[in-house]
N, C-alpha and C positions, 0 to 999 in steps of 0.2 A: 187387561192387566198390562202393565208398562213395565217393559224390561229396565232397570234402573244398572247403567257403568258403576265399578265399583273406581275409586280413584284413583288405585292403586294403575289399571289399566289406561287412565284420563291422561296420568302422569306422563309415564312410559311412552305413548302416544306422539307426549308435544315435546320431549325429547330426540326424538326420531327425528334424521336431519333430514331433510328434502336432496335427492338425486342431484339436482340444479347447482346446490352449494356444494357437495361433497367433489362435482365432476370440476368447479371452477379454486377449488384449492392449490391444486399445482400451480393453476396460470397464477394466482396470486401470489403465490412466493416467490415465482420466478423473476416477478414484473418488481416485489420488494428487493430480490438481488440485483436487481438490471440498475436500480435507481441507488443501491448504497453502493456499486461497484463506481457510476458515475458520479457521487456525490466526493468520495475519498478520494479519486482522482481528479478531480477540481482542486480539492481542497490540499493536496499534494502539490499541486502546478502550484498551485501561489502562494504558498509556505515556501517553496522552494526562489522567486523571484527575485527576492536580495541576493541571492547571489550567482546570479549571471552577470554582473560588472566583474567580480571577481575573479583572476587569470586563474589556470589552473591547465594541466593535461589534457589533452583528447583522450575520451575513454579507451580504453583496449579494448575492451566487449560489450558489451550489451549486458549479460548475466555478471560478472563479478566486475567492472566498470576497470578503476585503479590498483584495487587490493591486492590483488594478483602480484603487480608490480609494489608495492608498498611493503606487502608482508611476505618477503621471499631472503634466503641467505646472500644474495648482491644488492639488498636495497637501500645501503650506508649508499651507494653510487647513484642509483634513481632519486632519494631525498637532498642529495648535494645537486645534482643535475635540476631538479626541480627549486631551489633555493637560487642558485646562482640565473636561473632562464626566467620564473617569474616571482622571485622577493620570496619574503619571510612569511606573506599571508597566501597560500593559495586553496584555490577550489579544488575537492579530489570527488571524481565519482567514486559511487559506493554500489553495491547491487541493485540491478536491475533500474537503474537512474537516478537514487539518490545522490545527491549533490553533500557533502560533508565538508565543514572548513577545516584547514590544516594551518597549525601557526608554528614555524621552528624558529629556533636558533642553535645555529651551526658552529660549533669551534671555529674559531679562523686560525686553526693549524694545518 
């Protein structure tokens, strides 16, 4: 007489994930983060291309680039100093290397 599985048990079975695939899940996400981390920093470098003709300050930092200098209670003095040294259109760094255009016009008072 032949033991006959019931489905229910057939089921459950081929749901059961193999050791193999469960041990190589981490490396697969890791290896998905490696490649979107490299993708968006490509794709940052050359979004950003136009404007490196563009004059502008050397950054002050690394982490907070111009703003420091931009958004502080003496910065009527940095925005004229920046106006008068490279024109009406310049390049500002922004955090962490974003490059941001800046376009003023100045009282001539």
């Amino acid at each position: 007489m032949a033991v006959e599985s019931s489905p229910t048990i057939v089921f459950i079975t081929m749901l059961t994930p193999s050791w193999a695939v469960v041990a190589l899940l981490p490396l697969v996400g890791l290896l998905t983060s490696i490649v979107s981390l490299v993708f968006f920093a490509v794709r940052h470098r050359f979004r950003q291309l136009p404007l490196r003709t563009i004059p502008g300050p050397p950054r002050a930092s690394f982490v907070e680039g111009n703003l420091g200098q931009m958004y502080n209670p003496q910065a009527k003095a940095f925005h004229r100093h920046l106006t008068k040294t490279y024109g009406d259109i310049i390049k500002v760094n922004g955090l962490l290397g974003v490059r941001s255009l800046a376009v003023s016009q100045m009282p001539s008072s």
